[in-house]
KETORFI-494707 format. One record per residue (C-alpha): residue in three letters; x, y, z. Coordinates in steps of 0.2 Angstrom, whole numbers, padded with zeros to 4 digits. Layout:
KETORFI-494707
NODE  aa    px    py    pz
NODE Ala     X     Y     Z
...
This chain:
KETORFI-494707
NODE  aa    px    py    pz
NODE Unk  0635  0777  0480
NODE Unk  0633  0774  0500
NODE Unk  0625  0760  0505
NODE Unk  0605  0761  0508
NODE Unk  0602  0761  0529
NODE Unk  0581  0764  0526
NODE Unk  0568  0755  0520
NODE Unk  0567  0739  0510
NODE Unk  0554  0744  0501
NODE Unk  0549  0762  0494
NODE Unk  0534  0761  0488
NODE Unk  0529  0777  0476
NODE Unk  0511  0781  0468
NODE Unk  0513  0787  0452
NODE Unk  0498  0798  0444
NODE Unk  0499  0792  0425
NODE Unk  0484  0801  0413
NODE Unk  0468  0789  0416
NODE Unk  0473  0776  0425
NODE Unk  0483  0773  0442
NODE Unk  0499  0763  0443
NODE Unk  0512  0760  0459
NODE Unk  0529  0757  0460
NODE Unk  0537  0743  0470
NODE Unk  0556  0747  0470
NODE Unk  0567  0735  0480
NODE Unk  0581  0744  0490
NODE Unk  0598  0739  0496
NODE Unk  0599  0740  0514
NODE Unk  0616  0737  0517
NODE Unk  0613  0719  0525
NODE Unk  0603  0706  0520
NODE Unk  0595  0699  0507
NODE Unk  0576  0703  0504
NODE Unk  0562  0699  0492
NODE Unk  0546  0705  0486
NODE Unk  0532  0695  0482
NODE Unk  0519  0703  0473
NODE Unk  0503  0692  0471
NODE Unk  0492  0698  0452
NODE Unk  0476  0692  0446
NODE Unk  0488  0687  0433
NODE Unk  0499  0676  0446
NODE Unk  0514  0680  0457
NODE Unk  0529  0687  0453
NODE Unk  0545  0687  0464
NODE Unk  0556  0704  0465
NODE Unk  0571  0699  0474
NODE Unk  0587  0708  0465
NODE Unk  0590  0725  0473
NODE Unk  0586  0742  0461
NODE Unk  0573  0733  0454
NODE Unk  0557  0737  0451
NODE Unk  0539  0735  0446
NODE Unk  0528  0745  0440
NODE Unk  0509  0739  0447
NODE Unk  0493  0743  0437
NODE Unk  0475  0738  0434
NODE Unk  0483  0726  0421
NODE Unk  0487  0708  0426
NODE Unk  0504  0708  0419
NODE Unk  0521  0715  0430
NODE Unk  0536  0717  0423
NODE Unk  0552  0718  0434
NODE Unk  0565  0732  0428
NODE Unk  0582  0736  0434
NODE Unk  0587  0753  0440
NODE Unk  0603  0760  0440
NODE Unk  0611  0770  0450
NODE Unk  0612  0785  0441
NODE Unk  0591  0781  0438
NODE Unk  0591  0778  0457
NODE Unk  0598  0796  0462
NODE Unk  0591  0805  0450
NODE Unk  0572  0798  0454
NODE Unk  0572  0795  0472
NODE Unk  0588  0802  0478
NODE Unk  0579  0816  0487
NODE Unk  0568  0806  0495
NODE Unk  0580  0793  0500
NODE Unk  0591  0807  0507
NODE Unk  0573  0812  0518
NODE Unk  0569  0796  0525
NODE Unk  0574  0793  0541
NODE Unk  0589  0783  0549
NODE Unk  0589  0765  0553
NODE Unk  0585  0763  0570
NODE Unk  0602  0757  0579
NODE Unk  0607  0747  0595
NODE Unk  0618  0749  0607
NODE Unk  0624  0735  0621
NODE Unk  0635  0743  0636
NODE Unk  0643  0731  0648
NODE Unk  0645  0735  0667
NODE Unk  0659  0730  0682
NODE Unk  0648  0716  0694
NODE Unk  0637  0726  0707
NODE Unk  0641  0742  0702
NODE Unk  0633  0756  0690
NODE Unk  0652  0759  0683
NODE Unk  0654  0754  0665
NODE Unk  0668  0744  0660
NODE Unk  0681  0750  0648
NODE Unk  0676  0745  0631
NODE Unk  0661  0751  0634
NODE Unk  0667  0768  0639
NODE Unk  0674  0769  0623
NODE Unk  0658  0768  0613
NODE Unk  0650  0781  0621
NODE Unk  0654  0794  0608
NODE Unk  0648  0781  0594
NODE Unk  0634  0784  0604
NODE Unk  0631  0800  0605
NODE Unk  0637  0801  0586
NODE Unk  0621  0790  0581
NODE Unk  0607  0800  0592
NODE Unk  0616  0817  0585
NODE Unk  0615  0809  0569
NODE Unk  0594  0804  0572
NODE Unk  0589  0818  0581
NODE Unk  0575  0822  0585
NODE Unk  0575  0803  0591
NODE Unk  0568  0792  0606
NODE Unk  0578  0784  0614
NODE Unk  0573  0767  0627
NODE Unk  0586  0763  0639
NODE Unk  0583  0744  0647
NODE Unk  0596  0739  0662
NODE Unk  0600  0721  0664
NODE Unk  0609  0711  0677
NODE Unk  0616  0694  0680
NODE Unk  0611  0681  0692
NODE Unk  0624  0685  0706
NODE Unk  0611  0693  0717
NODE Unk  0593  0692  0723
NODE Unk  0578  0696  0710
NODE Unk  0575  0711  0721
NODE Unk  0592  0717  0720
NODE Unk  0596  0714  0703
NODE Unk  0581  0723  0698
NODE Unk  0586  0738  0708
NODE Unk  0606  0738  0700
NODE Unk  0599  0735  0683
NODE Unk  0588  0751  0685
NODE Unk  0603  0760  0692
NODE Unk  0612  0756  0677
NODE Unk  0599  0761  0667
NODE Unk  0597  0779  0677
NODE Unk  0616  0780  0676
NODE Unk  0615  0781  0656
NODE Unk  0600  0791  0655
NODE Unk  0609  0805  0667
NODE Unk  0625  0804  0654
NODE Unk  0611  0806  0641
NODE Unk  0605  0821  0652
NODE Unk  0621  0826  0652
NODE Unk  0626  0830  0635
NODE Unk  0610  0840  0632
NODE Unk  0607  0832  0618
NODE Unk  0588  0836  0609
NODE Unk  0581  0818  0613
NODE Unk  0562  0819  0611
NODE Unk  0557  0803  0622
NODE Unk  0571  0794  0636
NODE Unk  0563  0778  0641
NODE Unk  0570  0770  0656
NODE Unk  0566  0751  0661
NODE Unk  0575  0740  0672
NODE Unk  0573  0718  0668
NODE Unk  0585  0712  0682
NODE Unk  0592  0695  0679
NODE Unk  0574  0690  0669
NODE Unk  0579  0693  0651
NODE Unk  0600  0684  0651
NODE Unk  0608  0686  0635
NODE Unk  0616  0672  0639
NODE Unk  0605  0660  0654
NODE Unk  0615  0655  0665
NODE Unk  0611  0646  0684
NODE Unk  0606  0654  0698
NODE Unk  0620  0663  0706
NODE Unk  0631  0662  0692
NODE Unk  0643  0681  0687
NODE Unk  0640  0684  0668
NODE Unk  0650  0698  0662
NODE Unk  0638  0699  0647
NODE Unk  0623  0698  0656
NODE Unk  0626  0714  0665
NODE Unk  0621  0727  0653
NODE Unk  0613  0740  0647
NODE Unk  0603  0742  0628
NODE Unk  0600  0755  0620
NODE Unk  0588  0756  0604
NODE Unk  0590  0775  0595
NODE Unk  0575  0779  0583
């Protein structure tokens, strides 16, 4: 079964005769490990193995329950299917003082399109970095050109993106600090965030 991109937790409401219960049910989402903790007038209980589950009820008692797979599909494979994708994050690198992307980067961008066709309707927030090679006023004017640059490729494709948010940081938010003055390849960049 392919591996679980969506929420953590799916949290269903169960309508059972007289009395209401929940169920808790830890996913796998592909990535790391995660835990429930589920506090009862009874105490706490921990779920922390993926397709598990627990059922929660006016009682004071929980019992965690494995699901299988087959269990897993059959009950919440529908919905599972519905949810929607992971968000997803992009980093594209740029040549210094220029809008032109380098090569690697180049090649990602049909991942990139991939993962917004794959999420569409989606927004999409676009932020242009730069490194510490120029002025604050300049690096905040190249770092919204490269920003601009990948929302006109965006416009480009005629993708149906609901929301393209452009911002520009300049040299203020490194990914790797650096002195003034100093050319990081890795601090000129563009992120992406697709949701």
């Amino acid at each position: 079964m392919k591996q679980l991109y969506i929420f953590l937790i799916l949290l269903i409401a169960l309508s059972l005769s007289a009395c209401s219960t929940s169920r808790v049910v830890l996913l796998d989402n592909g990535k790391d490990a995660n835990a429930i903790i589920i506090k009862t007038k009874g105490g706490e209980v921990v779920l922390d193995k993926v397709n598990t589950y627990a059922d929660l009820s006016s009682s004071s008692t929980v019992e965690i329950k494995p699901l299988s797979s087959e269990e897993l599909e059959q009950t919440y494979g529908k919905l599972i299917a519905d949810a929607p994708k992971a968000p997803i994050h992009f980093l594209l690198y740029f040549e210094p003082n220029a809008i032109n992307l380098n090569v690697a980067s180049k090649m990602l961008l049909p991942k990139i399109e991939q993962a917004i066709n794959d999420r569409i309707p989606c927004d999409v927030n676009i932020i242009g970095h730069a490194d510490s090679t120029g002025s604050k006023e300049y690096n905040i004017n190249l770092s919204l050109k490269r920003a601009r640059q990948v929302r006109q490729w965006l416009y480009n494709l005629d993708l149906n993106i609901s929301t393209i948010i452009v911002e520009s940081y300049g040299e203020e938010d490194p990914l790797i600090p650096t002195a003034d003055g100093v050319p990081e390849p890795r601090n000129r960049r563009v992120e992406i965030l697709v949701r």
